[in-house]
C-alpha positions as CSV (number, residue, x, y, z in Angstrom):
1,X,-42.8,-3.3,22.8
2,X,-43.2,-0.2,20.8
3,X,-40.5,0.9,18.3
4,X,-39.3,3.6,20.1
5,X,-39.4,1.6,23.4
6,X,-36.7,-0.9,21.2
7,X,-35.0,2.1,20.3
8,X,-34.4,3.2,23.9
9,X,-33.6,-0.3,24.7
10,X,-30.9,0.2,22.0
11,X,-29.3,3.1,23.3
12,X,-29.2,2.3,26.9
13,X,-26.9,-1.1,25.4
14,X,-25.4,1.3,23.5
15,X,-24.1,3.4,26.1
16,X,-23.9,0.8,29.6
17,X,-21.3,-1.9,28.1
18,X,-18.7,-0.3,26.4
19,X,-18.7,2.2,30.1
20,X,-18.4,-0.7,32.1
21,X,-15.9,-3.0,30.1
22,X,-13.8,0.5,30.3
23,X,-14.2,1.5,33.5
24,X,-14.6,-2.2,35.3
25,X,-12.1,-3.6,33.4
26,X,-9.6,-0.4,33.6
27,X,-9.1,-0.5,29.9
28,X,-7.5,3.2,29.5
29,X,-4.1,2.4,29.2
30,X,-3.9,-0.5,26.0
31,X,-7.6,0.5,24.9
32,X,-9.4,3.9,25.8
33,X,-13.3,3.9,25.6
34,X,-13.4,5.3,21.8
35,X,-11.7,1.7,20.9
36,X,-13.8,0.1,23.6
37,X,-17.0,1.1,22.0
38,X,-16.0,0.0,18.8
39,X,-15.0,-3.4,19.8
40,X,-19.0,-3.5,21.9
41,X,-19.9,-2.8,18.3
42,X,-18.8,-5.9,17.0
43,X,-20.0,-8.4,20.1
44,X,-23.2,-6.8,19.7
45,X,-23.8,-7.2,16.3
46,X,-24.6,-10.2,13.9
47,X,-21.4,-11.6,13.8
48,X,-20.7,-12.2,17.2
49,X,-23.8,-12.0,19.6
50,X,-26.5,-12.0,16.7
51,X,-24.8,-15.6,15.5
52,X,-25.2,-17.3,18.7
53,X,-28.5,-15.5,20.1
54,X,-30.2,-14.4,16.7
55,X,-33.3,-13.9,18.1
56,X,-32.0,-11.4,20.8
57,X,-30.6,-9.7,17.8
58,X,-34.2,-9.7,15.7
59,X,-36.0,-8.3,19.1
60,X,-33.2,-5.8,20.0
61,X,-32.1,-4.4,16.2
62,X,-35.3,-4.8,14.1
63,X,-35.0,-2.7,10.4
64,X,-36.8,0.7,12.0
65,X,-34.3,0.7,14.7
66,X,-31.2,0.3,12.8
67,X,-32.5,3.2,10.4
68,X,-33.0,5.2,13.3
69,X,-29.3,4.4,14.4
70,X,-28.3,4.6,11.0
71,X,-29.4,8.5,10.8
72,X,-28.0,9.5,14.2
73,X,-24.6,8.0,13.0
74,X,-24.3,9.3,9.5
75,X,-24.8,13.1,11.4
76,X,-22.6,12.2,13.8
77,X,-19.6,10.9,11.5
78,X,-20.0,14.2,9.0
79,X,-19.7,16.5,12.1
80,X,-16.8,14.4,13.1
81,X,-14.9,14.5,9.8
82,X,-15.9,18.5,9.6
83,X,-14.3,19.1,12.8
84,X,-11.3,17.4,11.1
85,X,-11.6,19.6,8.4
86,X,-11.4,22.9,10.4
87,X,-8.6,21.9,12.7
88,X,-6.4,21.2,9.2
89,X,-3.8,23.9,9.0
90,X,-2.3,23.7,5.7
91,X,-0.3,27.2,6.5
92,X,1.6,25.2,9.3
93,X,1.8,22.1,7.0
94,X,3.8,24.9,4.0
95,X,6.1,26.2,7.1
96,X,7.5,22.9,7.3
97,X,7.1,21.8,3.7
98,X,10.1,19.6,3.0
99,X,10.2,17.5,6.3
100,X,6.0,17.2,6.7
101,X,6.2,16.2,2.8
102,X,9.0,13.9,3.0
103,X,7.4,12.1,6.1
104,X,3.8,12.1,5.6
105,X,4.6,11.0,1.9
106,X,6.9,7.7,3.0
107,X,4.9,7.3,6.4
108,X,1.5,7.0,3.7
109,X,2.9,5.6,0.5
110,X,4.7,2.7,2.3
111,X,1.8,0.7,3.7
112,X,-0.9,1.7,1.0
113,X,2.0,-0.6,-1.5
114,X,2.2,-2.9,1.2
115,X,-2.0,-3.2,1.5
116,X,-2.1,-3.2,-2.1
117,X,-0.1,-6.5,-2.3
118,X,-2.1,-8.0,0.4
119,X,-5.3,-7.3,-1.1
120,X,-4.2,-9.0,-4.5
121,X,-3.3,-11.8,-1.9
122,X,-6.6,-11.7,-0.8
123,X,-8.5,-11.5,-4.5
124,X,-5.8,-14.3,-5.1
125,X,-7.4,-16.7,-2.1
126,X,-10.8,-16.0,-2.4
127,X,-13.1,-13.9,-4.6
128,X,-15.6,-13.1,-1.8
129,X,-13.8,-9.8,-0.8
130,X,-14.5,-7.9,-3.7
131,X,-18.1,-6.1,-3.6
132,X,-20.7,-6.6,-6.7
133,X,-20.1,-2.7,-7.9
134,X,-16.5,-2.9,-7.6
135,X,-13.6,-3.3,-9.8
136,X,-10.6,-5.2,-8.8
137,X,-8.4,-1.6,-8.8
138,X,-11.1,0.6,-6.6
139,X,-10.4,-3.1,-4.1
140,X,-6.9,-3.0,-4.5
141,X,-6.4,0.9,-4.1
142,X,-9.3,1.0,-1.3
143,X,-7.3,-2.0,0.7
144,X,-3.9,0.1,0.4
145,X,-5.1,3.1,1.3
146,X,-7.0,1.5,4.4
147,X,-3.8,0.3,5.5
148,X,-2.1,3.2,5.3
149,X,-4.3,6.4,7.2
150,X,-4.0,7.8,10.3
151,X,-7.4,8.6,12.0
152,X,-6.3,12.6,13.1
153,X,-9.3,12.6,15.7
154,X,-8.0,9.6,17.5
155,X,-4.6,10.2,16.9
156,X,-5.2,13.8,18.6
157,X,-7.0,11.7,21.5
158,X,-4.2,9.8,22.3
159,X,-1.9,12.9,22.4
160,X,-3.4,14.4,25.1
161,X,-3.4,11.6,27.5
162,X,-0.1,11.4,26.8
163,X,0.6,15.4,27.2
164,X,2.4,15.9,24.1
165,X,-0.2,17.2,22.0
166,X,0.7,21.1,22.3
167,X,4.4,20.7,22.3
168,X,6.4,20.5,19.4
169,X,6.5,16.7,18.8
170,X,2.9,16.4,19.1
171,X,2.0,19.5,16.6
172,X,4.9,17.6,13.9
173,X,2.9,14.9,14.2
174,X,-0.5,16.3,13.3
175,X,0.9,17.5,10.3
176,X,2.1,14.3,9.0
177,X,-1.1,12.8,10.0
178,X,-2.9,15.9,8.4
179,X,-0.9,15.3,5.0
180,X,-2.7,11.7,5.1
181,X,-6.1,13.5,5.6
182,X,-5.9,14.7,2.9
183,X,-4.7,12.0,0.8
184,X,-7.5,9.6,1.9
185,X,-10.3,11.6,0.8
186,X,-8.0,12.6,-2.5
187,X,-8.0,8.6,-3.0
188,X,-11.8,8.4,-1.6
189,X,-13.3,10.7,-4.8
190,X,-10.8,8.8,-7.2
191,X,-12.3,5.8,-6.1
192,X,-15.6,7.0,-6.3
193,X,-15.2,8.8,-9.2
194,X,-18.5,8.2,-11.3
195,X,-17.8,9.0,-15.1
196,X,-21.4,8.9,-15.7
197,X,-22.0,11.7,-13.7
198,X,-18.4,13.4,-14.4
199,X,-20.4,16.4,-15.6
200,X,-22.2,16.6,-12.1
201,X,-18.7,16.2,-10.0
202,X,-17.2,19.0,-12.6
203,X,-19.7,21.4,-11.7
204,X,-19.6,20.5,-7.9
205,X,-16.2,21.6,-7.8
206,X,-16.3,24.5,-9.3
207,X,-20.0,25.7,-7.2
208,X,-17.9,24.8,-3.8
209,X,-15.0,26.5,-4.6
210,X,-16.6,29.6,-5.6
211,X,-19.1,29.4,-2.9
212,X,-16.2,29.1,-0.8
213,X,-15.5,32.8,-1.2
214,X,-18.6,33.9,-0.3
215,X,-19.0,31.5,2.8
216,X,-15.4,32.3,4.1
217,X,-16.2,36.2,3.5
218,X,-19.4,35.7,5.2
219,X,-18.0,34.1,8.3
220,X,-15.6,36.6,8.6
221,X,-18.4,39.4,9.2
222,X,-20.2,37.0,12.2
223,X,-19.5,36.6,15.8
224,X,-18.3,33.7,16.9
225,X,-21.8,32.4,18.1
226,X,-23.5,33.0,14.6
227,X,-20.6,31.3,12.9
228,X,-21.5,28.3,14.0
229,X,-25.1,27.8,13.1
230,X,-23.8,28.8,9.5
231,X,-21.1,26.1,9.8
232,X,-23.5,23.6,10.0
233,X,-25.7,24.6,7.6
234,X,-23.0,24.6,5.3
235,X,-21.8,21.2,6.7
236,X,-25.1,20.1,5.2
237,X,-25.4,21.9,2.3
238,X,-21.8,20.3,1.3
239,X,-22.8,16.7,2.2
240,X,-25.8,17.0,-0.3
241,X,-24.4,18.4,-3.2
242,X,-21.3,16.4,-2.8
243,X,-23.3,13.1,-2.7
244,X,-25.7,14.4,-5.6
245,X,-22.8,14.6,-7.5
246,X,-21.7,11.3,-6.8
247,X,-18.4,11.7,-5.0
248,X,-20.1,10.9,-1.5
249,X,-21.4,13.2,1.5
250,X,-18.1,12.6,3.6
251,X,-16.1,13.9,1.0
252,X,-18.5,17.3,0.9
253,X,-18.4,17.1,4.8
254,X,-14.6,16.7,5.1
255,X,-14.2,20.1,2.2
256,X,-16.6,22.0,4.0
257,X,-14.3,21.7,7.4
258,X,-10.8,22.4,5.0
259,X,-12.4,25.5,4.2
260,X,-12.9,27.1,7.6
261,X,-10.0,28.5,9.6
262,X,-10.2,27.2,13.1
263,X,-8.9,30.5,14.6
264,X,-12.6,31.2,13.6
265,X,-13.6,29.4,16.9
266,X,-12.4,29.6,20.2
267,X,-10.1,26.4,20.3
268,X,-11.5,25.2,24.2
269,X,-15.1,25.2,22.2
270,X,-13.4,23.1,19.6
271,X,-11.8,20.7,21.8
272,X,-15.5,21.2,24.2
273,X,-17.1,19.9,20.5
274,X,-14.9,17.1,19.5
275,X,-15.5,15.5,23.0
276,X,-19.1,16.3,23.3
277,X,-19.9,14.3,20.1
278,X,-17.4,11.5,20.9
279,X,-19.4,11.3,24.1
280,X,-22.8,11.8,22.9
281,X,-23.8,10.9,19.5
282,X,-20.6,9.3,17.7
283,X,-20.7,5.7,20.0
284,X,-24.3,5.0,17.8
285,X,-22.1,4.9,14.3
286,X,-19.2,2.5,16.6
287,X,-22.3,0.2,17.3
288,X,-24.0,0.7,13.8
289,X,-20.8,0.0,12.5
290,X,-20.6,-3.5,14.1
291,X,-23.8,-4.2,13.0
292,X,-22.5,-4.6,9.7
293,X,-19.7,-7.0,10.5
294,X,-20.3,-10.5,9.0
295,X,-17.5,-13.6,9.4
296,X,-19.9,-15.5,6.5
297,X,-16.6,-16.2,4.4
298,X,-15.6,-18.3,7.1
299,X,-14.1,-17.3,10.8
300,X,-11.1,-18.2,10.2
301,X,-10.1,-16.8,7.0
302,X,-11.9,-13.3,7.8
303,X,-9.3,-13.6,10.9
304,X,-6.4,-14.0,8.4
305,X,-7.3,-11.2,6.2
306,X,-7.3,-9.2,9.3
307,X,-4.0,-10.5,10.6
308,X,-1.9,-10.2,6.9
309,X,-4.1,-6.4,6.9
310,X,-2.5,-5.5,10.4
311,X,0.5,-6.7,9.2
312,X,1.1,-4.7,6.2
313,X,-0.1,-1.7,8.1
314,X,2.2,-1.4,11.0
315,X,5.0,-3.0,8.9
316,X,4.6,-0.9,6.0
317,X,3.9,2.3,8.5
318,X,6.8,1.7,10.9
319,X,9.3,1.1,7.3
320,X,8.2,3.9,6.3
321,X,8.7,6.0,9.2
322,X,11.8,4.7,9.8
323,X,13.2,5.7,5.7
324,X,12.0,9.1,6.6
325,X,13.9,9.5,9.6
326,X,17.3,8.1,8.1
327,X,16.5,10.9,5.2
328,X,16.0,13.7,7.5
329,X,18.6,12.5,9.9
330,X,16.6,11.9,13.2
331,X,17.7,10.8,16.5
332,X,17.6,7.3,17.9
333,X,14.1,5.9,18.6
334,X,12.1,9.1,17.7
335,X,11.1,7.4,14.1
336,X,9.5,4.6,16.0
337,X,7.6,6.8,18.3
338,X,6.4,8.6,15.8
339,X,5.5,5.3,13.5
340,X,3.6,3.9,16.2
341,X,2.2,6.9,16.9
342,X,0.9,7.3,13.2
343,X,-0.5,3.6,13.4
344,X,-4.2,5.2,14.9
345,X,-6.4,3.9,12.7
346,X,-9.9,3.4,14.5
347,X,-12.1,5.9,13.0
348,X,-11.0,7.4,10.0
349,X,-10.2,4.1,8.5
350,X,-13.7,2.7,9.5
351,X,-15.6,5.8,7.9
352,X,-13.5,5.1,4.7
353,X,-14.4,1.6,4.4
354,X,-17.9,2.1,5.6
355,X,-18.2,4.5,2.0
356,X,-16.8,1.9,0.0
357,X,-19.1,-0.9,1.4
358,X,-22.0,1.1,0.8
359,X,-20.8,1.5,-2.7
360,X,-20.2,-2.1,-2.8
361,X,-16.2,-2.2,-3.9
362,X,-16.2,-4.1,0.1
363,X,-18.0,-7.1,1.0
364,X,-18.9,-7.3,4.6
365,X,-16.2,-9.9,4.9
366,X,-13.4,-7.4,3.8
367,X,-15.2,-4.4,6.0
368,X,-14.8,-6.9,8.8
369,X,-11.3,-7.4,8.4
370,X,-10.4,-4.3,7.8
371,X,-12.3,-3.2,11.5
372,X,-10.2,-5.8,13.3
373,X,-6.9,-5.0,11.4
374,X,-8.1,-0.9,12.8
375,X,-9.1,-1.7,16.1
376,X,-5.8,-4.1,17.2
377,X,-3.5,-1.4,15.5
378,X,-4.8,1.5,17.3
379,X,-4.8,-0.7,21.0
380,X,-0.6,-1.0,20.0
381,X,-0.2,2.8,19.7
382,X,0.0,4.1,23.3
383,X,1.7,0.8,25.2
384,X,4.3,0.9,22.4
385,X,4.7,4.6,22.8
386,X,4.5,5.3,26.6
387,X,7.8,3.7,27.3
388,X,9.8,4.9,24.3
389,X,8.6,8.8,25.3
390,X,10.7,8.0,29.0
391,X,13.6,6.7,27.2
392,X,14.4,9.6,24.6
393,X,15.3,13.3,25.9
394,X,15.3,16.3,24.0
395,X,12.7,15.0,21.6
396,X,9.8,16.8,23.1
397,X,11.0,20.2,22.1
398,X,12.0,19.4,18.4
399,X,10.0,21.2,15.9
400,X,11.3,19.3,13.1
């Protein structure tokens, strides 16, 4: 067979058995298709079905085909993470400064302390987490933060199946969760932060930010339909100057979104966007993203790391939470709705450790972790929120 007959072969995998797990197996309620597709990922890639039928895995995934997938997905996360960019409203976020800052600050810095001690746990039982390029702080600080961000699209998913998106719960949420946007690609440049080419990442900053003003003035004089085919120009033109400068192209994609006002766009095109590539293009970076899974450190001890990861994340979310709420004085049971809530972790979190296992501060063994750890403590969020939104009146209409 031809490559691009392989490729094709790909995709249509790709595409039929994440659908029918979902739909056959009605998965919506403890695991919608996004979390679905992820989990195909990892059957269909060398660490599951590529371990016990490797030559299945040679015909179906040979090196042209994963560059292929490789490409389609690395476009497909940026637009993602730009989308996330634009629909960031810091104004809101400064409206409610002392309650989105007192939240988002406990409901973050809790679990990255808690991940940080589990990753010296980790270092402590085995030195096959830590990637050749990396030093034991970018681990530590990269394991931490893992455990503690909230992945906004996904997050913003969930919401709406639930209704509560628009109403005032659901928009005090976003801006805790925003807050945490922001922190993790903050922490993402620190980590990456390459003092050889601090001279580069100096100058990058200052060309964005006063290209900026000339983009956002720009924008301003387009229609609507024009404003688009410059956004993504500029998506692009971000991504390669960020990663030219060495601080990544997710971190250039993610500033070129903060940038951008939304009320640029018309907000049923947004949401018409963000669906359209969850649909089309962004289930080819869930299954090249299980295609880098590897239990080579042993089964067992991968499924540890994974378990004391989950562990610190939810624990170290929900305490969190749950000191913010006794500050602020909140009503019984909304700081665990809103800690489970936060626990969303499925994308974000993967496109953060994806970076640093490129950079090579993750093995694939601590990627691999980290994915399961994301993937079980996104399928808690909705079955541990359904029932506490029935329980609790008057909490839907609180804007702080």
């Amino acid at each position: 067979m031809s490559t691009t007959e392989i490729f094709l072969l790909a995709m249509i995998l790709i595409y039929t058995v994440p659908y029918l797990i979902w739909r056959v197996g009605r998965t919506e309620y403890w695991a919608p298709l996004v979390v679905v597709q992820i989990i195909t990922g990892i059957l269909l890639g060398p660490g599951v079905l590529g371990a016990i039928f490797p030559q299945y895995y040679d015909f179906v995934f040979p090196t042209p085909v994963i560059q292929s997938l490789n490409g389609i997905a690395m476009w497909a996360v940026m637009i993602f993470v730009w989308i996330a960019g634009i629909e960031l409203d810091l104004r809101k976020i400064w409206s409610y400064r002392r309650e989105s800052g007192i939240t988002a600050g406990l409901a973050l810095g809790t679990p990255l302390a808690f991940g940080a001690v589990a990753a010296l746990i980790l270092l402590r039982v085995s030195s096959g987490w830590l990637g050749e390029n990396g030093a034991s702080w970018q681990f530590v600080l990269g394991v931490g933060m893992a455990c503690a961000v909230t992945a906004l699209p996904i997050l913003i998913l969930f919401m709406e199946k639930m209704q509560i998106l628009r109403q005032p719960i659901g928009q005090r949420i976003l801006r805790y969760a925003s807050l945490d946007d922001i922190a993790i690609w903050g922490v993402l440049a620190l980590i990456l932060m390459d003092w050889t080419r601090v001279g580069r990442q100096g100058l990058f900053l200052l060309g964005f930010g006063l290209a900026s003003l000339f983009f956002r003035k720009l924008m301003r004089a387009l229609a609507e339909q024009d404003r688009w085919y410059l956004g993504l120009i500029w998506l692009a033109g971000s991504g390669f100057i960020a990663d030219w400068a060495g601080l990544h192209f997710m971190v250039g994609a993610f500033l070129a979104g903060v940038v951008m006002d939304a009320e640029w766009f018309d907000q049923n095109d947004m949401d018409k966007l963000r669906h359209f590539v969850l649909l089309i293009i962004m289930p080819v970076f869930f299954l090249s993203t299980g295609l880098r899974t590897d239990f080579e450190v042993g089964g067992m001890l991968v499924m540890f790391a994974a378990l004391l990861l989950l562990l610190a994340s939810v624990g170290g979310k929900l305490a969190g939470v749950h000191m913010a709420g006794y500050v602020l004085k909140w009503q019984k049971g909304e700081a665990s709705i809103i800690g489970w809530l936060l626990q969303t972790k499925a994308l974000i979190m993967i496109i953060f450790a994806n970076v640093l296992l490129d950079k090579g501060v993750f093995t694939n063994q601590t990627f691999t972790a980290l994915l399961v750890m994301a993937v079980l403590s996104t399928m808690m969020s909705v079955p541990m929120v359904a029932p506490r939104l029935k329980k609790i009146s008057g909490l839907l209409d609180r804007s702080s």
